[in-house]
VOVEXLUM-590309 format. One record per residue (C-alpha): x, y, z; residue number from 0; residue in one letter. Coordinates in steps of 0.001 Angstrom, whole numbers, always signed. Each point is the difference from the previous one (the first is absolute). Example, Ala and Ser with C-alpha at 12.3 -4.5 7.8 and 13.67 -1.06 7.14 Angstrom:
<recs>
       x       y       z nuse fivo
  +12300   -4500   +7800    0    A
   +1370   +3440    -660    1    S
</recs>
This chain:
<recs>
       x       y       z nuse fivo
  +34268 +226249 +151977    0    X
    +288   +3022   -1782    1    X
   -1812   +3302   +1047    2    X
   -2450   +1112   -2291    3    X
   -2077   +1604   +1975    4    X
    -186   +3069   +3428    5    X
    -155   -1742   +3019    6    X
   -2825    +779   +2203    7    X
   +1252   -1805   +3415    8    X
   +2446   -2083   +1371    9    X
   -2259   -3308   -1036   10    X
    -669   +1158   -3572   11    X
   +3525   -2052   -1499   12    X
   -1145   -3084   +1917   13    X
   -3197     +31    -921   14    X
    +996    +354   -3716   15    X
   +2193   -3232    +387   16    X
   -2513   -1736   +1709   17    X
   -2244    +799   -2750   18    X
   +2284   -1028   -2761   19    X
    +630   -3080   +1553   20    X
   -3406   -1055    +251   21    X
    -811    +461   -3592   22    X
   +2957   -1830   -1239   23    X
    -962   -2909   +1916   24    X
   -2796     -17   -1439   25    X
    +800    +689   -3352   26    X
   +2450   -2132    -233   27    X
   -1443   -3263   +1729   28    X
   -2493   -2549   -1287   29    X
     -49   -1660   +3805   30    X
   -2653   -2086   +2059   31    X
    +269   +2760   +1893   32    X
   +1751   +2228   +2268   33    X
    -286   +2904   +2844   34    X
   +1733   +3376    +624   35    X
     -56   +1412   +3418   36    X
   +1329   +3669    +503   37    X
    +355   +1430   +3390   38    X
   +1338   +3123    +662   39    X
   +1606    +186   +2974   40    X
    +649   +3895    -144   41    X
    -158   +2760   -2890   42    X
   +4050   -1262    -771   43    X
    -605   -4024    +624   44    X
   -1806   -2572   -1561   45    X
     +27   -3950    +366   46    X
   -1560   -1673   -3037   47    X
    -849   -3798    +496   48    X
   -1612   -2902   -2316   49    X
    +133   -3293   -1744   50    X
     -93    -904   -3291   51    X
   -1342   -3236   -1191   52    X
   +1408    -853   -3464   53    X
   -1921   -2492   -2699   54    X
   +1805   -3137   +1321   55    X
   -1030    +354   +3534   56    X
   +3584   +1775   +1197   57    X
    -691   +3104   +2247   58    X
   +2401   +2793    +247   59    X
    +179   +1855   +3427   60    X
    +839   +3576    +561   61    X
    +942   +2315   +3000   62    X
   +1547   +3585   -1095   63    X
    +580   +3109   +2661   64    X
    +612   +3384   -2230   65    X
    +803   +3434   +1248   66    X
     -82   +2767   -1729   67    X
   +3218   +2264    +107   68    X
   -1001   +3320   -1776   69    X
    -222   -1297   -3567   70    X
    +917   -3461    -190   71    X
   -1985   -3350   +1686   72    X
   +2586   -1726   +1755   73    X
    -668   -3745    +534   74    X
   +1286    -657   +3791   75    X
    -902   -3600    +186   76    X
   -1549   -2438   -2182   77    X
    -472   -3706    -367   78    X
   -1587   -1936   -3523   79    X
    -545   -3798   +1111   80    X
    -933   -2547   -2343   81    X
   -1636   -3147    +578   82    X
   -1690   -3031   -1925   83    X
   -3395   -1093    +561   84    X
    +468   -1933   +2779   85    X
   +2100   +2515   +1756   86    X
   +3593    -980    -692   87    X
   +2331   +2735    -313   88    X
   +2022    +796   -3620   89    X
   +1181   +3183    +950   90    X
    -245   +3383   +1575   91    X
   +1924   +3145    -343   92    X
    +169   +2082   +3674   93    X
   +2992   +2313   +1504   94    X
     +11   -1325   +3292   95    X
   +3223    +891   +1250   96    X
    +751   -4183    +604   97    X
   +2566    -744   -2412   98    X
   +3276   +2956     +22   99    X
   +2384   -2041   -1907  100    X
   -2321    +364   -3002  101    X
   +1510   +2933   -1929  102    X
   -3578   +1845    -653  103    X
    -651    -108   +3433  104    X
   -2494    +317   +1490  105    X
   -2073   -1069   -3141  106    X
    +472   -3452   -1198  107    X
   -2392   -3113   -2020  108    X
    -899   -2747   +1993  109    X
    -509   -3416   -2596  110    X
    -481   -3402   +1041  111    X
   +3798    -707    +244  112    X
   +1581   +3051    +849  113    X
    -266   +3647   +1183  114    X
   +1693   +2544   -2211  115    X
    +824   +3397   -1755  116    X
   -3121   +2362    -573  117    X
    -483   +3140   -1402  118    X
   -2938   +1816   +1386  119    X
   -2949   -1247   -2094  120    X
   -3456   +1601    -105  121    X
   -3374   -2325    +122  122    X
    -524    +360   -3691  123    X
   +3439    -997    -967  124    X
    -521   -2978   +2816  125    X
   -3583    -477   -2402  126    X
   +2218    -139   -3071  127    X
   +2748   -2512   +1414  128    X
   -3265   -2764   +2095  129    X
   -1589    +284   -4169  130    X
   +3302   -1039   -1650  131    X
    +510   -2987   +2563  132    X
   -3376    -952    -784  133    X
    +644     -44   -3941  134    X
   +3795   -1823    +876  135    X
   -1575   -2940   +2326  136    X
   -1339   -2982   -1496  137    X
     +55   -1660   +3465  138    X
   -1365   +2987   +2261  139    X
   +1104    -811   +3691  140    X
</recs>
C-alpha cells in the first residue's frame, strides 16, 4: 500500500486497507452474497473475518490478523478456506507453522491431495484463483 496521504494515528493505515479491501470485494464480485467483519483489536491490530459465497454455491472462508508497523500492514496470520456447497473442502491457504519441510514455510496451499508451496496470497488474489477454478471445472466437486 502506498502512502498517499499524512497519517493522523496509529489506526489510520489499517483502516485505509480495510477500506480498500471492502470495496474491491465488492467491486469485483457478482456473489449470492458475502460478509466482512472488521474488529480492531487496538489502534495497531485488526482481525478481518467473512465468507464468500460464489454463483455455484462454493463459499470461501477468511480469517486475517494485521498489524500495523509504522507504514506498512503486516499480515501476521491468515487462513482462505474453500469449500463446495455441501461443505467439502478444495483448498485453503493458512501459515500455520504445521508443515517445516515445506520450503515457504510457514505458508503453504492445502488441495485435496496434497499440502504445498505458498506464497503469501491476499483475499482478492484468493477471489481471483476460487473464479478461475470455477471457469476450469466442468465437474465442480
Amino acid at each position: 500500500m502506498t502512502r498517499k496521504q499524512k497519517l493522523q494515528k496509529p489506526s489510520e493505515l489499517i483502516k485505509l486497507y480495510s477500506q480498500k479491501l471492502s470495496r474491491e470485494v465488492e467491486r469485483k464480485l457478482s456473489p449470492l452474497g458475502f460478509e466482512l467483519n472488521f474488529q480492531y483489536r487496538s489502534p495497531h491490530i485488526a482481525h478481518i473475518s467473512g465468507y464468500i459465497v460464489f454463483r455455484i454455491g462454493w463459499i470461501l472462508e477468511f480469517d486475517e490478523i494485521l498489524r500495523q508497523d509504522k507504514t506498512d500492514v503486516i499480515k501476521v496470520k491468515y487462513r482462505y478456506h474453500l469449500m463446495n456447497k455441501t461443505k467439502k473442502f478444495i483448498l485453503r491457504y493458512d501459515n500455520v507453522p504445521h508443515f517445516p519441510k515445506i520450503k515457504t514455510y510457514p505458508h503453504h496451499k492445502h488441495t485435496i491431495h496434497s499440502v504445498g508451496e505458498s506464497n503469501t496470497p491476499g483475499l482478492l488474489e484468493v477471489i481471483d484463483e476460487v473464479e478461475i477454478l470455477i471457469l476450469k471445472n466442468d465437474k465442480l466437486p
